[in-house]
ROPA-911624 format. One record per residue: x, y, z of N, C-alpha, C in turn. Coordinates in steps of 0.2 Angstrom, whole numbers, plus 5000, padded with zeros to 4 digits. Layout:
<atoms>
XYZXYZXYZ
...
</atoms>
This chain:
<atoms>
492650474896492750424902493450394902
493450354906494350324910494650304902
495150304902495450304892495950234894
495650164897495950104900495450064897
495949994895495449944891495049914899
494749894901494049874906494249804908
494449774911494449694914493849684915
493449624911492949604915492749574921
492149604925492049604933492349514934
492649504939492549434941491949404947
491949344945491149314948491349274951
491349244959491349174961490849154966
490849114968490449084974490649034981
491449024979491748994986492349034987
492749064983493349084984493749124978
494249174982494349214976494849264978
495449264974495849304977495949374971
496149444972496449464967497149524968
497749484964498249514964498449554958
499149594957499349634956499749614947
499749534948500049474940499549434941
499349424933498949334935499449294937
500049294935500349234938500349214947
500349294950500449294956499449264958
499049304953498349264957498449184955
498649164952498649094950498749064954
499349074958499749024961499449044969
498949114971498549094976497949064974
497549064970497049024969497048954969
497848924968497948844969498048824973
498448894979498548864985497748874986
497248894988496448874991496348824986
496448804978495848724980496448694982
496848684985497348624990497248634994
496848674997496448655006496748715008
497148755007497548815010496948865012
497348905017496648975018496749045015
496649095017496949155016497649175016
497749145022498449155024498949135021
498849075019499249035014499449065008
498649095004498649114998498949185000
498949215005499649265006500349265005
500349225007501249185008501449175000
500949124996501149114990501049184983
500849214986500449264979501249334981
501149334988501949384988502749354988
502449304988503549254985503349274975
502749244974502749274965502949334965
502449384964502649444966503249474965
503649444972504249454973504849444965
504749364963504849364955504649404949
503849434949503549444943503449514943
503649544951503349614950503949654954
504349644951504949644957505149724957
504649764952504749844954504549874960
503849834964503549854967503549834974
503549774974503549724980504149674981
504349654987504749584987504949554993
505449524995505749485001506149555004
506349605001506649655002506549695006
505749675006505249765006504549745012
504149795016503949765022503449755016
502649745023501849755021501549745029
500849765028500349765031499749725031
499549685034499149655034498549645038
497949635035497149645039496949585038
496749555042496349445041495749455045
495449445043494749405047494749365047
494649305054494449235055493849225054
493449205050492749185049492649135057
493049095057493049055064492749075069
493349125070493249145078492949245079
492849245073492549295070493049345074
493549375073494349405074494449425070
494549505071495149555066495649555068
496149535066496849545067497149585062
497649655064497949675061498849655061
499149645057499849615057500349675054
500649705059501349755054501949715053
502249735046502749695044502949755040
503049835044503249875042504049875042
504649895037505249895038505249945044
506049945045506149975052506850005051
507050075053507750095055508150045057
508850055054509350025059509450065065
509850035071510050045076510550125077
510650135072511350185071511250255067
510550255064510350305061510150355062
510650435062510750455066510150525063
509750575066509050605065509350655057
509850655056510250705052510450645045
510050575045510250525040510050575031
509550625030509550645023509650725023
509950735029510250805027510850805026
510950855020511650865018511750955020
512150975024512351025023511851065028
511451055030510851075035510251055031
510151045024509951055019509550985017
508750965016508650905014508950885008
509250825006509350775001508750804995
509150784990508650784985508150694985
507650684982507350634984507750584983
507950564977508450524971509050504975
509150594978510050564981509850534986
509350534991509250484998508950424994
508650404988508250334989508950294984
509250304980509850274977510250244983
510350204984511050164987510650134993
511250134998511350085005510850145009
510850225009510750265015509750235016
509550235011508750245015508250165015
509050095014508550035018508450025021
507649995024507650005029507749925032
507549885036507649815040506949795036
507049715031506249715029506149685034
505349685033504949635037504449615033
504149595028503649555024503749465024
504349445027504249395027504449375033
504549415039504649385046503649385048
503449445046502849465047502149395045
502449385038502049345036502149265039
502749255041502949195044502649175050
502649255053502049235060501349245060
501249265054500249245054500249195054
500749145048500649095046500449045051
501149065055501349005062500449015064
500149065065499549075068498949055068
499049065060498249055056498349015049
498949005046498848975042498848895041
498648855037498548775037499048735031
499248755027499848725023500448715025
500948655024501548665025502048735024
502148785026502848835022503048795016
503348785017503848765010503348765004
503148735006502348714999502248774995
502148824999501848884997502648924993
502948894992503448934991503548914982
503348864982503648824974503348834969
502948874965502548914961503248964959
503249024965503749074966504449054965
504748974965505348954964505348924958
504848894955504648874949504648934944
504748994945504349064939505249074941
505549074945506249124946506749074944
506649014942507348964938506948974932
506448954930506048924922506149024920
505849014924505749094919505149124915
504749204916504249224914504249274908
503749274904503949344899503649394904
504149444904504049504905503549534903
503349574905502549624903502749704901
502149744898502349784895502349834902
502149834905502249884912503049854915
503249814916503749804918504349814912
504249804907504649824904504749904903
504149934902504249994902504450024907
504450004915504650004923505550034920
505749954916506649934915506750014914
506450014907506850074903506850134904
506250164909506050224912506850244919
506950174920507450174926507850124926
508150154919508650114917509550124919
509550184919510250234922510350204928
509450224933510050194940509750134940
509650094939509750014940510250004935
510550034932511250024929512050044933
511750074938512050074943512449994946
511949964947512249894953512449854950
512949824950513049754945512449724945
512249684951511649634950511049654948
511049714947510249744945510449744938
510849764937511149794927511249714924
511449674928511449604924510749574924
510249584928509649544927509249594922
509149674923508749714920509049744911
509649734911509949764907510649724903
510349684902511049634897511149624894
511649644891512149674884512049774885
511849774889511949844891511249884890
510649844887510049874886509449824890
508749874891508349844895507849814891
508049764896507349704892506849734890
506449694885505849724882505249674884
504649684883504249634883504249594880
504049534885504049464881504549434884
505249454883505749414885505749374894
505949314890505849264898506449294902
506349324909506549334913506849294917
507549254918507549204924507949224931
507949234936508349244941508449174946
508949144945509049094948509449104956
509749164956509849204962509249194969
508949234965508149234967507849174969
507949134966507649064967507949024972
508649034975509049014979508949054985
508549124987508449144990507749104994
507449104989506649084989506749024993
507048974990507148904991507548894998
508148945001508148955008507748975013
507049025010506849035015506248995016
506048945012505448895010505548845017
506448825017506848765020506848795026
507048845028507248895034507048945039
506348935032505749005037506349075037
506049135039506249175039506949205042
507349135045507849155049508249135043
508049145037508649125032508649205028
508349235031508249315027508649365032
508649355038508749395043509249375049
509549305047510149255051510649225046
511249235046511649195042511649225036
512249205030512549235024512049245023
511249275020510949285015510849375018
510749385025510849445029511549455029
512149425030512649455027512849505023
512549465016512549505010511849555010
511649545012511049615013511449685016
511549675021511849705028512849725022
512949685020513549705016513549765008
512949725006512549785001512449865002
512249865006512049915011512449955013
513049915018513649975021514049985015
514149945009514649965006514550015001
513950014999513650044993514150124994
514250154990514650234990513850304993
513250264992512850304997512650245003
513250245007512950195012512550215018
512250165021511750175025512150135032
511750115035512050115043511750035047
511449985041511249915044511649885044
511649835048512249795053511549705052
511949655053511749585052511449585060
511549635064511049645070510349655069
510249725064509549745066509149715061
509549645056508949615054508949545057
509349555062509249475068508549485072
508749555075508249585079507449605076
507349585070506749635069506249595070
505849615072505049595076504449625073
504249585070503449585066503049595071
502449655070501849685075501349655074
500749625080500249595080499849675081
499549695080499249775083498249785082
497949805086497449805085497249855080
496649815076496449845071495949925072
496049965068495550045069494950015067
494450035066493750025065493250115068
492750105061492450175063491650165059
491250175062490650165056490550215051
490050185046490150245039489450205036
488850275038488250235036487950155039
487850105038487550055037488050015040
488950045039489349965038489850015045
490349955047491049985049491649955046
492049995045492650005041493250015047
493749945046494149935048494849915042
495349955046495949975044496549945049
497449975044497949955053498150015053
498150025061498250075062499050105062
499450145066500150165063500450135064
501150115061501450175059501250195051
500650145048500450165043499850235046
499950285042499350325042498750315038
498750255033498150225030497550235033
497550185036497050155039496650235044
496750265047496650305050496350365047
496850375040496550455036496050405033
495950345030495450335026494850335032
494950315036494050325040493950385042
494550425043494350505044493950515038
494350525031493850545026493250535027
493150455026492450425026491850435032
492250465036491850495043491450585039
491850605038491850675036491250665030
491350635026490850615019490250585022
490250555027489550535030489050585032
489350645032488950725033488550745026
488850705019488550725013488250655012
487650695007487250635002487750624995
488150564998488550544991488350504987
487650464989487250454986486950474978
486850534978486550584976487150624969
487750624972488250644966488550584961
488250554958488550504952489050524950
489850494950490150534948490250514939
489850484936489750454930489550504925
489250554927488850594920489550634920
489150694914489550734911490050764915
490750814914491250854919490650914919
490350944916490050994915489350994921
489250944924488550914926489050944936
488450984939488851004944488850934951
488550884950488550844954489250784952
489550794946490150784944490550824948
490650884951491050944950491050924959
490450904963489950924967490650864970
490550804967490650744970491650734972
491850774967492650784966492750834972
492250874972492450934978492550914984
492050854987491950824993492350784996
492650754990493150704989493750704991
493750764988494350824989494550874996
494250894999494250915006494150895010
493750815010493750775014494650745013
494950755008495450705010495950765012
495950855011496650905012496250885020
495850885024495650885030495950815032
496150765031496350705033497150715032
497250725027498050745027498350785030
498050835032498450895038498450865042
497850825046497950795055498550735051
498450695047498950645046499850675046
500050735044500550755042500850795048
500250795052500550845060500550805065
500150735065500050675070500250625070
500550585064500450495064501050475062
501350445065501950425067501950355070
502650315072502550245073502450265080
501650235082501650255090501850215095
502350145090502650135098503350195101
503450235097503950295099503850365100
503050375096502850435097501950435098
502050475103501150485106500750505100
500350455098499950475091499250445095
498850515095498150495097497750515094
497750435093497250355086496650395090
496350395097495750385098495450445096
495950515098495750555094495450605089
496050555084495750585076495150545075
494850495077494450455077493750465081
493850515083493250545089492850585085
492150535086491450555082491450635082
491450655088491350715088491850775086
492350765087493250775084492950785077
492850735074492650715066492050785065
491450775067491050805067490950905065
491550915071491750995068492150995062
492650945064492850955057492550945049
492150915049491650915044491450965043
491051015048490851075050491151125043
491951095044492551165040492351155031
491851095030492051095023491351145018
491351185015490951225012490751185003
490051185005490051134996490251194990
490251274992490451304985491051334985
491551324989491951354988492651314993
493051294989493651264993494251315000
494351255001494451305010495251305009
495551375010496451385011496651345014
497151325011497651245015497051235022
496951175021496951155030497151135033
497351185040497651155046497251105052
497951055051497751015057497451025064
497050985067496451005070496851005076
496450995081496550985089496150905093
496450855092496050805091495950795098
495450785101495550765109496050715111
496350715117496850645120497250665117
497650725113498150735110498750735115
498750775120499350775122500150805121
500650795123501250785120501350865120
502250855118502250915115501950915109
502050985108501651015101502450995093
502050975091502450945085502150975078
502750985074502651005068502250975062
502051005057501750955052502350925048
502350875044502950865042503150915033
503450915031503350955024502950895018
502850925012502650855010503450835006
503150755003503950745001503450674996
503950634991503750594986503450534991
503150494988503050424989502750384985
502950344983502850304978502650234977
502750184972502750104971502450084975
502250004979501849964982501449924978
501149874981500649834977500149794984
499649784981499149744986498649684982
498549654987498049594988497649594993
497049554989496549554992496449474990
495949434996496049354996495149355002
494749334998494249275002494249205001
494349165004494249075004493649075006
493748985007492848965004492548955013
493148965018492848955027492649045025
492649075023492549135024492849185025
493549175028494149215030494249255028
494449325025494749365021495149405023
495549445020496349475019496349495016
496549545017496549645013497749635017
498249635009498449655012499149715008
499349745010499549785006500449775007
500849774999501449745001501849814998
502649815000503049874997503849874997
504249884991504749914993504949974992
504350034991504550094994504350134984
504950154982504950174976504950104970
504750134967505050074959505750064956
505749994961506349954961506749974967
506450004973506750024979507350064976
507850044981508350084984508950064974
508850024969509050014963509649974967
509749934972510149894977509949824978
510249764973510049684975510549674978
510349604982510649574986510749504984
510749464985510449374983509749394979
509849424974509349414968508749454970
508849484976508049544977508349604977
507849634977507749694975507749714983
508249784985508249814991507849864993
507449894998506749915000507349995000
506850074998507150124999506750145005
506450105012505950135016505950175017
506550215022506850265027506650315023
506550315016506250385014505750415017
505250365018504650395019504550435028
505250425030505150485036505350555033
505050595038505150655035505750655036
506250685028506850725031507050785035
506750825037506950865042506650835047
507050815054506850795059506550835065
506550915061506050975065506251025059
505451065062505451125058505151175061
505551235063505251315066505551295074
505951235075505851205084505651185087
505151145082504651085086504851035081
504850995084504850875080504450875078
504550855072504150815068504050735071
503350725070503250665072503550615070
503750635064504050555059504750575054
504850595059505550605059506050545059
506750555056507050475059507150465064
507150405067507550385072507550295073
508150275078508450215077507750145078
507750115075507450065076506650075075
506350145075505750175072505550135063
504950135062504650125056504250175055
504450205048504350245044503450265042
502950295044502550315042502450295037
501750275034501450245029500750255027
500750245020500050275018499750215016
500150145016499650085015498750075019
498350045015497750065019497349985016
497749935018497249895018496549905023
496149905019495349885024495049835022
494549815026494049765027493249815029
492849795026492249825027491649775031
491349795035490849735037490149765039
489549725036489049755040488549745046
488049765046487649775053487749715058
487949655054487949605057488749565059
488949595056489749595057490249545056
489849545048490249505043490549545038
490949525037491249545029490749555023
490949635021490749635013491349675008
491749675008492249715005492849715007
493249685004494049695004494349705001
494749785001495149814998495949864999
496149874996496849904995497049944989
497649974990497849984983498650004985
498750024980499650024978499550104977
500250154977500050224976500150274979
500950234983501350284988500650334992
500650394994500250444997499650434994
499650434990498850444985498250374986
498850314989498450254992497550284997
497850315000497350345004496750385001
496650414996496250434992495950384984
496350354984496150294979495650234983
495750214989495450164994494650204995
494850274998494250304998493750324995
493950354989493550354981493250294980
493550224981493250154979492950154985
492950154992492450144995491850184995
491850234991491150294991490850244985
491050234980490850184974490750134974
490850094979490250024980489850034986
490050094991489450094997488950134994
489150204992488650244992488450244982
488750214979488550234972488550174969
488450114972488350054972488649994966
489150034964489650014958489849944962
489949894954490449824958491049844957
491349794960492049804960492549824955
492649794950492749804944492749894940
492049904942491849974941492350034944
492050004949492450064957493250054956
493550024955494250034954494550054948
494150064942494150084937494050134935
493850184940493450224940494050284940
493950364936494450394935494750444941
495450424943495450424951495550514949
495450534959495050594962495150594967
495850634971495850634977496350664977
496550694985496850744988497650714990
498050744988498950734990499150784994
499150785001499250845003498550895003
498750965002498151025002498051024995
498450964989498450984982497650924980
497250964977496750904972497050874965
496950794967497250784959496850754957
497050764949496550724944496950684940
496450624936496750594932497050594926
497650604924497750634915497250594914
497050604908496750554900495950524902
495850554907494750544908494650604911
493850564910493350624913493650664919
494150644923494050684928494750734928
494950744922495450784920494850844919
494250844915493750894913493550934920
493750904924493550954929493751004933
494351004929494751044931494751114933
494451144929494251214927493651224933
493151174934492751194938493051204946
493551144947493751154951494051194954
494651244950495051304950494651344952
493851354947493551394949493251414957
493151344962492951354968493451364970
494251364970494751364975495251334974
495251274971495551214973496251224968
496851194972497451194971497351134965
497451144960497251074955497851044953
498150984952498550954949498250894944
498250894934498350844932498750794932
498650724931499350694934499250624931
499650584929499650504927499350484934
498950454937498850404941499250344941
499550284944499650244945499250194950
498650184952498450164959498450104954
498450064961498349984959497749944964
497149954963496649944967496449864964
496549844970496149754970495649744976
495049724974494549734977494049664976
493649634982493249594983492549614988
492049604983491449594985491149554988
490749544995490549494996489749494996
489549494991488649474993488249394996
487949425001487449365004486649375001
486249315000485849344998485449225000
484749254997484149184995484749114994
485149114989485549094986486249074988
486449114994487049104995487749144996
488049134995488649184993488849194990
488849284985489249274981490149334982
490249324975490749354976491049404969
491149454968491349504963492049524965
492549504961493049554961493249604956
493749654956493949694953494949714952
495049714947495649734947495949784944
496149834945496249904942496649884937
496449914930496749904924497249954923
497549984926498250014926498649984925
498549914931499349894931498949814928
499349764929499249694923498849644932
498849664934498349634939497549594936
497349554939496649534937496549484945
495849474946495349444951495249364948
495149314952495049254950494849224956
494349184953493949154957493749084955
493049054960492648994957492248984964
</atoms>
């Protein structure tokens, strides 16, 4: 089984957040008992973050976000996806007619993108949140002057990618001083950082995106020897997205997600539509690799997800620029043939993207596959009920290896395809000016008959987000696992037409079986960072389970 020491399950009954550091749940569990909501406890859990986890998430780097108003019983989806500069032109990672190697495009000024995590979050707050701003900011300015011991995932982070974060002055003086990378334990201060933090507490987001602190962002950026093309314009200009949330049912419950320019949201309820055709009930995937309802349950898992990648990889784009039809891939019936394609004894040759109804447009290419990486998520229910599923990123580990005023700069623009056509048709998510780069974050919220919340979750895990979310939702709906369980659980899912498995558990043993039906296999380190909240009603009241994926140093808290 999973070869990870086990968090145990967390239990509450009014309120409960779970993040990616406990110092980062800390300081949202303080803000709810100080009267704060969800919202709030958003605000404060990713300014921590931003100090304690600063490979994956920051002020640098966007995010997505899913809230539910208990109140007014309202899904709202919030985009806080970076965005292209203005001046970036469709040929930004080709060299020579030739795509960039990944490294050469995510290194330096070329593939920032304009963040948006904190203009984003500044306007839920204005919306829905009940603390003062500033408030919420002094935990996170508290950890970045005093200073924290580093953890052994971070410090292994340093050393892994110690070359190019020795690249930047300010990256090599905080990560690496006296020329070597910090170890664990050592207290980490960034006083930079803290002064960032502390402008935008005082100045709300126009202190990230107006005036010197955008200077130096926008100065970082052009001057870098791989420079990029943002200007102190296009982060005056960037505008955080209100967008309406996807929703599909699955069984008993409905499953809402956000919709593009992330393709989260969309390939998870595809899968979960597709597996609605099988008794996943009935495959535990707990027993033996040997036992064919193990074999049974990876397979389904797996085809459901090469079927959701193909329409994702030939469709989903930021659709304020390109026709992506949501309603389509999402069309009961649409779903229904394609489920049709999946064969339980034998896996299907690559599969091609379907034909979704209300397609339209011209006919566009798939895109090729290409890396993705880093991200971190939270998950947040308060004691009105509210809950927030939200997923935050700067792209690769440690973004673009590019600080500014003591953060760490977002590599986003990767995540467009580098060729902006192939065979002489466009790629959907291809670069272009002012576009937001396609995305596999997938926060969700789950809700049932009655159209309350029971489940809030996410994960971290570049592309493979979207089959780690999905896997955990088969494990608390249909194979009734708590939270804790389900995201510990040894991950199983498709990247592209590849099935992968997890090095060092049970679901590495599968492998052989799998090969035998068809299946493209890859063994592989996993990285998912799944945090996840249950919400049970019952005689008694409410309860609440969280889980937090023991990969990364994340834990669930509650009371």
């Amino acid at each position: 089984m999973l070869l990870l020491l086990l968090a145990l399950p967390a239990q509450a009954q009014r309120q409960m957040v779970a993040a990616a550091h406990p110092l980062a749940a800390e300081a949202g569990l303080a803000v709810l008992r100080a009267g704060g909501n969800a919202v709030d406890a958003a605000v404060a859990i990713q300014a921590v973050l931003a100090v304690v986890e600063p490979q994956a998430s920051g002020l640098g780097g966007g995010a997505l976000l899913l809230h539910w108003d208990a109140g007014a019983r309202k899904l709202s989806a919030w985009d806080g996806r970076e965005a292209a500069p203005a001046a970036v032109p469709p040929t930004l990672f080709l060299r020579d007619g030739q795509p960039m190697g990944f490294y050469e495009a995510a290194v330096g000024g070329r593939a920032v993108g304009v963040p948006g995590a904190i203009r984003m979050l500044e306007a839920a707050h204005r919306n829905l949140g009940r603390l003062p701003w500033p408030q919420l900011f002094a935990p996170a300015i508290a950890l970045a002057e005093q200073g924290f011991p580093i953890t052994a995932r971070l410090a292994a982070a340093i050393a892994g990618d110690a070359e190019r974060l020795g690249r930047d002055p300010q990256a090599r003086a905080l990560f690496l001083p006296n020329g070597r990378p910090l170890v664990e334990g050592t207290v980490l201060r960034n006083p930079a950082l803290a002064a960032t933090l502390r402008a935008i507490a005082d100045q709300g987001a126009d202190a990230l995106h107006r005036g010197p602190i955008a200077a130096d962002i926008a100065a970082a950026v052009r001057g870098h020897p791989n420079a990029g093309y943002m200007t102190t314009d296009d982060l005056a200009g960037y505008e955080p997205r209100r967008r309406e949330p996807v929703c599909a049912p699955y069984r008993i419950w409905t499953l809402c997600g956000v919709p593009p320019p992330t393709s989260g949201g969309i390939a998870v309820l595809q899968i979960m539509a597709l597996l609605a055709h099988q008794d996943m009930a009935s495959l535990d995937p707990r027993g033996e690799p040997s036992e064919v309802r193990a074999v049974d349950a990876a397979h389904l898992l797996g085809e459901a997800g090469r079927l959701a990648f193909a329409d994702r990889n030939r469709y989903v784009a930021d659709a304020d620029q390109v026709p992506v039809p949501v309603r389509g891939l999402l069309d009961p019936t649409y779903l229904m043939l394609r489920a049709q394609l999946i064969d339980r004894d034998r896996a299907a040759t690559p599969p091609r993207p379907g034909n979704p109804p209300w397609g339209g447009g011209a006919p566009l290419a798939s895109q090729p596959p290409q890396p993705e990486h880093g991200t971190s998520h939270l998950s947040i229910v308060d004691a009105a009920g509210n809950a927030l599923a939200m997923t935050t990123t700067i792209e690769d580990a440690f973004g673009a290896r590019l600080m500014a005023r003591g953060m760490l700069l977002n590599n986003e623009l990767t995540d467009f395809s580098f060729l902006p056509e192939l065979e002489g048709r466009p790629v959907a998510n291809r670069v272009g000016p002012a576009k937001r780069p396609r995305s596999s974050m997938s926060p969700t919220i789950v809700f049932d008959a009655e159209g309350l919340p029971v489940a809030v979750l996410g994960s971290a895990g570049g592309m493979r987000i979207i089959g780690h979310v999905a896997q955990a939702l088969v494990a608390m709906l249909d194979w009734g696992m708590e939270p804790q369980a389900a995201v510990a659980l040894p991950r199983i899912g498709a990247a592209n037409a590849t099935l992968e498995l997890e090095a060092g558990t049970a679901a590495a043993a599968l492998a052989p079986a799998l090969q035998a039906r068809g299946f493209p296999v890859e063994v592989r380190a996993m990285t998912s960072g799944l945090h996840a909240i249950r919400i049970l009603r019952g005689p008694e009241g409410v309860r609440l389970q969280g889980g937090a994926d023991p990969r990364r140093d994340g834990v669930a808290l509650g009371e």
